[in-house]
N, C-alpha and C positions, 0 to 999 in steps of 0.2 A: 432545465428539467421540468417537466411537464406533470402535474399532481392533479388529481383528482378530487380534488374539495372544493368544500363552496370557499367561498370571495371570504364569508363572515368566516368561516376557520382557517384561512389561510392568513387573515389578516392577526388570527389569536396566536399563530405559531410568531410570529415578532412580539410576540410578550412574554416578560419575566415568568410569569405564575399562569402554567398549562394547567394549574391541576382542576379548574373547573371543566375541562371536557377531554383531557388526557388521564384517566386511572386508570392502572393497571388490573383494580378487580374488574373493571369494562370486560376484560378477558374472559372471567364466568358468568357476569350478569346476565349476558343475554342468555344462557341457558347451553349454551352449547361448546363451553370450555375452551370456544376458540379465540382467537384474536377479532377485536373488532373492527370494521373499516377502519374508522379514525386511528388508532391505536395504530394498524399498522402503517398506514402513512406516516403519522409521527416517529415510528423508526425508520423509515427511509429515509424522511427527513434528514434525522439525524447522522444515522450515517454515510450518505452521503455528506457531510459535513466535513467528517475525522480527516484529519490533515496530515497522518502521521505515519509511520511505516512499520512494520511488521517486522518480525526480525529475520527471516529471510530475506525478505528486499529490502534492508538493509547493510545487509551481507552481500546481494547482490550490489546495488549500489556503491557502495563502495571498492568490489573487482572492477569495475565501472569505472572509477577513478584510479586505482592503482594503473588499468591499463591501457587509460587513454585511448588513440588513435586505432589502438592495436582488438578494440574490445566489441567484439563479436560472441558468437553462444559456444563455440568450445573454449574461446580462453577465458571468456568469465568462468565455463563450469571448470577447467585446470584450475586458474588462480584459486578458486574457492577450495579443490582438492588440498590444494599445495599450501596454501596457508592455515586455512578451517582444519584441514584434515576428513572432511562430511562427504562423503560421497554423494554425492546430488545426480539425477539425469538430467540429460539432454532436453527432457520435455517439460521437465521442471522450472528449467532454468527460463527455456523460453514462453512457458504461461508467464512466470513472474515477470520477465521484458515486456510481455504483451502488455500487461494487468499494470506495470508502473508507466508504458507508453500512454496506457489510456488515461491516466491519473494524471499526465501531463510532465512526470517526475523525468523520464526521458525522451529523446529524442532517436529516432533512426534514419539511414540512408542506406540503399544500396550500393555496393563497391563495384569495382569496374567486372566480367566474368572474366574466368579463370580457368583453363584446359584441364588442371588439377580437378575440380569441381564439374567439368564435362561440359564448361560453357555456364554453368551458373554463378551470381551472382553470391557475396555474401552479404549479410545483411548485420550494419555496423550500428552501436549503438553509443551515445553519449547521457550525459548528467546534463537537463536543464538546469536555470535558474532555479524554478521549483523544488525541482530534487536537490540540488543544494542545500535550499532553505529547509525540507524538510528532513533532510542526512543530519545538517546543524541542529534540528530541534530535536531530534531521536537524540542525539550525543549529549546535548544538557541536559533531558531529561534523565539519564544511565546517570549522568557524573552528580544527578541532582539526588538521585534513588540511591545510592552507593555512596555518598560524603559522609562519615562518620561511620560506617560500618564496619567493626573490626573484626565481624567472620569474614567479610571479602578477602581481607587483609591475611589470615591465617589460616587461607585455604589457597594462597597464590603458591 
């Protein structure tokens, strides 16, 4: 990723303590209530960082793995129907493909065409390693958030 700072701030964003050139009143100092360069950098930084998934593609992810070989953008959005009960679109489904393909969380291929389809292709998707690791790290965080809760408990 390509950032826009000098050498001397990009070398301060590898240090514990930003708070000498990262404040958030930087925001109205300069007089104009906006965000300042630096400022906004440093959340890009940042989030471009976050490793973790969202609870829709998390949801999608795992239709993902319930359906294997089989898992394409209508039968992720069924499984999600059918189990969720959440009525999701079609285009829903496939930003979140897109957006977790880019994120590296899945992978896709083209299947062979199909006269059904008029000659076209569908476009199949799987769980990386990544997506893996990061389905695994969303699940201990829930089961880490929810251990000892006992309105979870009295609300199942």
């Amino acid at each position: 990723m390509t950032r826009s700072v000098s050498p001397r701030r990009d070398q301060r964003l590898h240090h514990d303590d930003r708070r000498d050139w990262m404040n958030p009143s930087e925001c109205v100092a300069n007089g104009t209530g906006s965000l300042t360069l630096e400022y906004f950098f440093y959340i890009v930084y940042l989030m471009a960082n976050r490793d973790y998934l969202g609870e829709f593609e998390h949801i999608v992810v795992l239709a993902l793995l319930r359906l294997g070989e089989r898992a394409y953008g209508v039968t992720v959005r069924q499984e999600i129907e059918l189990r969720v009960g959440r009525e999701v679109s079609i285009g829903a489904i496939y930003a979140t493909l897109d957006r977790l393909e880019a994120k590296g969380y899945v992978k896709s291929h083209l299947g062979d065409p199909t006269p059904e389809r008029g000659g076209r292709s569908k476009r199949f998707f799987r769980v990386s390693a990544k997506g893996m690791a990061a389905v695994n790290r969303s699940h201990r965080a829930l089961q880490r958030m929810t251990a000892g809760l006992a309105i979870v408990r009295s609300y199942s």
